[in-house]
N, C-alpha and C positions, 0 to 999 in steps of 0.2 A: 382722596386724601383728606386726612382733617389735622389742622394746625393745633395744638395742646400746653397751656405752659406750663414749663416741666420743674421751676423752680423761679422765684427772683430773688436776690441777694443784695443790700444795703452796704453801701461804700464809703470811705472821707477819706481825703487826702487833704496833705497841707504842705504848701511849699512856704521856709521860713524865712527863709533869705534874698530870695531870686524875684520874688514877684511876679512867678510862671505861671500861669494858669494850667498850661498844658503838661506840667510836671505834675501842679495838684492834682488834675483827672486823672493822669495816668496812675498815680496813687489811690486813690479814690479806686478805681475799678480794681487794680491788682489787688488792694484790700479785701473789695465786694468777691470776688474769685478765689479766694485764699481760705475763704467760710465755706465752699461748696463743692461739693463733692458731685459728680452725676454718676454715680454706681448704677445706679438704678435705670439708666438709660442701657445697659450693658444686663444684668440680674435680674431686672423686670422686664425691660422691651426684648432684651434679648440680641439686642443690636452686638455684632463683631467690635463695630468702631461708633464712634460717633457722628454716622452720616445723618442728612435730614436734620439738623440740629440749625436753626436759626438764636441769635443772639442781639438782641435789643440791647442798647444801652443808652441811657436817659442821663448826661452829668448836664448839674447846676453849681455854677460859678458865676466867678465877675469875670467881667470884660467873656463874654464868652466867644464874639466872634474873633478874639485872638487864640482857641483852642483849635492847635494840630489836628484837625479829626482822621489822621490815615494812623500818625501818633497812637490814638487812643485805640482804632480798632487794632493796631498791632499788637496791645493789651492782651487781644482775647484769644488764647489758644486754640479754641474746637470753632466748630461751625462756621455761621456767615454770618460775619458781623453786620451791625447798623449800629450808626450814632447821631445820636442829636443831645446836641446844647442846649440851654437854657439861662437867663440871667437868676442869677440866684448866690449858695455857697454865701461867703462872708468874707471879708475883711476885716482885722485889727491890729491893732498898734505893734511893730513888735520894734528888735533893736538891727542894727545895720554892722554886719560885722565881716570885714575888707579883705579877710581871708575865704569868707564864701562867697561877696559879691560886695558889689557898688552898688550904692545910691540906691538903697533900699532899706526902708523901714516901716516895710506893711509886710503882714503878715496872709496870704491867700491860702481860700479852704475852698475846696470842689467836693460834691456831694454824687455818687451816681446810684441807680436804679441799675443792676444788670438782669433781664429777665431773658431765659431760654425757653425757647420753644422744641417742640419733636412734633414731625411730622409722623401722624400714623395712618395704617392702608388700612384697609377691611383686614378682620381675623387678628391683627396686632392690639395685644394689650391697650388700652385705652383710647380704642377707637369706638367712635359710639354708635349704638347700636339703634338699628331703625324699628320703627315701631307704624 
């Protein structure tokens, strides 16, 4: 078997009110997935389903060790997720409005990286070839 990656796709989310981080990600990734399409794991690999598919996700935010990570892989529809955090993302000024929450008037941005993998055997489309 050899591991291949089969796309990565760039995410942001921003939570305006709540000062959630793990809303941010979760935006942030449902973004990055929203751009991408795996036809080709189906049209080219010829796969039925999306088996063999592993899915990395990279999000950068603040406070990061307050991000839900079971949360954020429940993001990913296909494969086997992974997630890791990073401090990063941004903070700014925003307004505090008492109808979507309290005591908040920061504004959180999470950034993720989602990259897919496909597992390929001998004889399967992009499995490489020995020499």
């Amino acid at each position: 078997m050899s591991r291949k990656r089969f796309i990565v796709e760039l995410g942001t989310g921003v939570d305006l009110h709540g000062m959630d981080v793990t809303k941010a990600a979760c935006r942030a990734v449902r973004d990055a997935i929203s751009r991408s399409c795996l036809c080709g794991v189906i049209e080219i690999l010829g796969r039925d389903r999306f088996q063999g598919l592993t899915v990395d996700v990279l999000v950068s935010c603040p406070s990061p060790e307050r991000v839900d990570i079971d949360a954020v892989k429940a993001e990913i529809p296909v494969g086997v997720p992974s997630v890791r955090v990073t401090p990063g993302g941004m903070q700014a000024a925003g307004i505090c409005v008492d109808a979507f929450a309290t005591a908040c008037d920061t504004i959180v941005v999470a950034n993720a990286a989602v990259t897919v993998w496909v597992e390929t055997a001998p004889g399967e489309p992009g499995f490489p070839e020995r020499h």
